[in-house]
C-alpha positions in Angstrom: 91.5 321.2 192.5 94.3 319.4 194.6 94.6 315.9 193.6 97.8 314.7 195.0 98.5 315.4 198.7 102.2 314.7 200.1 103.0 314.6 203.6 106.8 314.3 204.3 106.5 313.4 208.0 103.7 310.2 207.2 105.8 306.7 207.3 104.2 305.7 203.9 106.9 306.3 200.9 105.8 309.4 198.8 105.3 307.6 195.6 102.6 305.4 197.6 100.9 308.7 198.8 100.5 310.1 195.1 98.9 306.6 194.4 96.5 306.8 197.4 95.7 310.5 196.7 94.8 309.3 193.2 92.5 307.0 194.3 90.9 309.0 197.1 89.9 311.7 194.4 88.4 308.9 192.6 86.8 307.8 195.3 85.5 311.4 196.1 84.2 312.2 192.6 87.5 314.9 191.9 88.3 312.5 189.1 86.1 310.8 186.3 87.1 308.4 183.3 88.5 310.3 180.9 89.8 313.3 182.8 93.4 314.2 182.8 95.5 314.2 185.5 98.2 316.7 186.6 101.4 316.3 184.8 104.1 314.3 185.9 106.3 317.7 185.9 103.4 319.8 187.9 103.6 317.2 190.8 106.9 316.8 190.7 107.6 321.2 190.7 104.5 321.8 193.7 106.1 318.9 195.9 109.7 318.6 195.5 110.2 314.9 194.4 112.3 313.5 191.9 110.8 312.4 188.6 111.0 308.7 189.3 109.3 309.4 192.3 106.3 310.4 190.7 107.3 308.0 187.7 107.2 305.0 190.2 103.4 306.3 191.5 102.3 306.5 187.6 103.5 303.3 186.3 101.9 301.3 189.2 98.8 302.7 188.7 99.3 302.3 184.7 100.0 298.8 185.2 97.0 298.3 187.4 94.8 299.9 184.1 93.4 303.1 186.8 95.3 305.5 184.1 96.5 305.0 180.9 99.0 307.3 178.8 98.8 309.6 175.4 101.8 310.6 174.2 102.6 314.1 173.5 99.7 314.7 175.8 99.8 313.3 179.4 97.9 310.9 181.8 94.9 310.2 181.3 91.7 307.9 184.1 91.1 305.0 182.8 88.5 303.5 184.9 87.1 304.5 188.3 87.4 301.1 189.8 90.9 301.2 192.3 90.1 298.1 193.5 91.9 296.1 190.6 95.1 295.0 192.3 96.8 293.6 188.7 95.9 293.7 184.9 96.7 290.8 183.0 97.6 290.9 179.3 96.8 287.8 177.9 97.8 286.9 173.9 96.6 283.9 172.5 96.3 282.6 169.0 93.3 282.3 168.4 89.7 281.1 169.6 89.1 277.3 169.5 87.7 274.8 172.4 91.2 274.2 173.9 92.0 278.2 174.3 88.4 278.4 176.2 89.3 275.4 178.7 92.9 276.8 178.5 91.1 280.4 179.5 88.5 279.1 182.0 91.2 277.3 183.6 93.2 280.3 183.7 90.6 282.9 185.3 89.4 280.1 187.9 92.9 279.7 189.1 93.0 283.5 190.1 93.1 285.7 193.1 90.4 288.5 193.3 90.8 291.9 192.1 92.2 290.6 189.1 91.5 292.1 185.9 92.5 289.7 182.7 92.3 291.1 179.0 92.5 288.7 176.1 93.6 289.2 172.8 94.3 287.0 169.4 97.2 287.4 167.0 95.4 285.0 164.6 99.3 283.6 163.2 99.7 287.1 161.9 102.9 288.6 162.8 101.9 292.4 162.3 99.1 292.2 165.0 101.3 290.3 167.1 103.9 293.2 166.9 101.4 295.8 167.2 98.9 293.9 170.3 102.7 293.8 172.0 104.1 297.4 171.1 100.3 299.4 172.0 100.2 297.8 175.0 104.2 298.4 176.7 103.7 299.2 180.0 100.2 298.8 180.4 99.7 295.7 182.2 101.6 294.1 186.1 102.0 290.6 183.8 102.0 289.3 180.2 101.3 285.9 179.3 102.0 285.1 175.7 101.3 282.3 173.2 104.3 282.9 170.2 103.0 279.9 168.1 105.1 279.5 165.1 105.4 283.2 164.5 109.4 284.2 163.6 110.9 287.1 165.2 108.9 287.0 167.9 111.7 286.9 170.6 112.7 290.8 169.4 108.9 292.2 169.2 108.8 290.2 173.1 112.0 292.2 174.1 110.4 295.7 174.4 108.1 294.4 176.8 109.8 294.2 180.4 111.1 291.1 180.9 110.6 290.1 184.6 106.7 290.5 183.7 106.6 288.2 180.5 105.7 284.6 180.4 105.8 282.0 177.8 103.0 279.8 177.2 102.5 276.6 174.7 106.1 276.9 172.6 109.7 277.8 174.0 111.3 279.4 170.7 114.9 279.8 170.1 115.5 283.4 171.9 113.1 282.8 174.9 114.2 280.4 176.6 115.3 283.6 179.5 111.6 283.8 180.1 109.7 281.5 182.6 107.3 279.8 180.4 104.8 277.1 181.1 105.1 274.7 177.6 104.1 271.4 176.2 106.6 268.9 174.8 105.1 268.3 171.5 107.9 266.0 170.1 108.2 263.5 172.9 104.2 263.5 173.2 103.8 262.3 169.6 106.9 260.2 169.9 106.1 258.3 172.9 101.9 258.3 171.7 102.9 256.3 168.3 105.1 254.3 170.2 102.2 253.0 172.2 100.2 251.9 169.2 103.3 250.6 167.2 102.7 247.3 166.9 98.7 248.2 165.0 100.6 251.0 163.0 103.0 248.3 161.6 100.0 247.1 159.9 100.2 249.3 157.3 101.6 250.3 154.2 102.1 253.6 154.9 101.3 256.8 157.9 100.1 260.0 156.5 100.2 263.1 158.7 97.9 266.3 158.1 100.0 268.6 159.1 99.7 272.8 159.4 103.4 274.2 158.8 101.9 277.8 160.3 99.5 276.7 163.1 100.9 273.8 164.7 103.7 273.2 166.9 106.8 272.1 165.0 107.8 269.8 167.4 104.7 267.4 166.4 106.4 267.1 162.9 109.4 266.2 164.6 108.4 263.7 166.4 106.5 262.1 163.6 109.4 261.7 161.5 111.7 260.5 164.2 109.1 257.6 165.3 108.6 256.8 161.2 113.1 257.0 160.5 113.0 255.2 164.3 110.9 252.3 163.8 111.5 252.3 159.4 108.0 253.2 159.0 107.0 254.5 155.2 105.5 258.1 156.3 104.3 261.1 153.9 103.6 265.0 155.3 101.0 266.9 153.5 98.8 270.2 154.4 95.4 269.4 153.0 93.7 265.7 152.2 90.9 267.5 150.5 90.1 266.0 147.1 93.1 262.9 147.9 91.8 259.3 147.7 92.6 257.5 151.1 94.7 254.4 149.8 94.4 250.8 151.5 96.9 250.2 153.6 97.5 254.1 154.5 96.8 255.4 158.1 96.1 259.0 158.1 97.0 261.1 161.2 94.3 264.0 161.6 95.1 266.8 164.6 92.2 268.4 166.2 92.6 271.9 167.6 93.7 270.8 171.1 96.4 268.8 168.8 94.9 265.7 169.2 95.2 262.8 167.1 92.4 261.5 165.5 93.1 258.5 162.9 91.7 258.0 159.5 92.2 254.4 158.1 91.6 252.2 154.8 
């Protein structure tokens, strides 16, 4: 059974022909999900093309999710469905009603033939590494939400870099990636800055604050407004079982970070 087909006087570039022969023998029933395809060496020995050549025709259909890799043991159909024209890998935090309208947003916003896979690191820094490191060179584009996470600059580096893109939080060490990101500090800063004269009212401003799920630049902000304007302030994780104070102002965020105030 001859899957790839090369003809050296057609204008199309011979890594293009492997991909179209690929999907023509999909197309014709010669391949089904799960079967293997010839190896990279077998096309590369019957036709007389360079290894990237055939490299080159892999990886784009690799990255498009038609084939997907075993190491040690070849290449191996993935799905029957050629028309998917990019695969996006898409690494969130976790599940909460701002990553939906963040999602939805996202999928509504996209061309057709556009397959988008989601996953969530929960703040755990293992699954982060291992989402990133299982999936190298499976996807055309990665979008990733690093959160708080530390390290996560050298986990991002094994990915390839002009297909990465930041999302929510610029760390130190990614700023060389195009990211899309929110500017948490100046938000905060200019929101209580708003409200300053009603905040002035009391005694003291108490933030609820999440060291490992929300954005450090929130906490920042905070303090600068409170040192700014000599505001009284206090940081703590958890109000549960505290007795609100008259004269304290509590700062509550939601999960689209949102301020919701708790007074006495």
């Amino acid at each position: 059974m001859e899957i790839v087909s090369i003809q050296n006087d057609s204008g199309m570039p011979k890594y293009k022909q492997i991909v179209t022969s690929v999907e023509n023998a999909i197309v014709n029933g010669l391949l089904k999900k799960g079967d293997k395809l010839p190896s990279l060496n077998a096309i590369k020995n019957e036709h007389s093309l360079s290894r990237d050549t055939v490299l080159a025709a892999f990886n784009e259909l690799k990255n498009r999710g038609i084939i997907h890799s075993i190491v040690g043991k070849g290449y191996y159909l993935s799905t029957e469905n050629i028309l998917v024209e990019q695969k996006i890998f898409l690494l969130f935090d976790e599940l909460n009603s701002f990553k939906e309208d963040l999602y939805n947003s996202f999928l509504q916003n996209l061309g057709e033939n556009i397959q988008v896979d989601i996953f969530f690191h929960h703040f755990n820094q293992d699954i982060f590494a291992k989402l990133i490191n299982d999936n190298v060179g499976n996807y055309s584009s990665y979008i990733i939400m690093p959160v708080n996470l530390v390290g996560t600059e050298k986990i991002i580096h094994n990915l390839p870099k002009d297909k990465v893109y930041i999302l929510d939080q610029v760390h130190k060490g990614l700023e060389e990636y195009p990211a899309i990101y929110q500017n948490f500090e100046k938000d905060i800063f200019n929101g209580l800055s708003s409200g300053l004269l009603s905040i002035k009212k009391y005694k003291k401003i108490v933030l609820l604050f999440s060291d490992e799920k929300q954005p450090k630049g929130i906490l920042k902000g905070f303090q600068l407004f409170c040192n700014q304007h000599t505001i009284v302030y206090e940081v703590v994780s958890s109000i549960k079982d505290r007795i609100l104070e008259i004269g304290e102002l509590y700062l509550v965020l939601d999960d689209k970070n949102l301020i919701r105030i708790i007074k006495k």
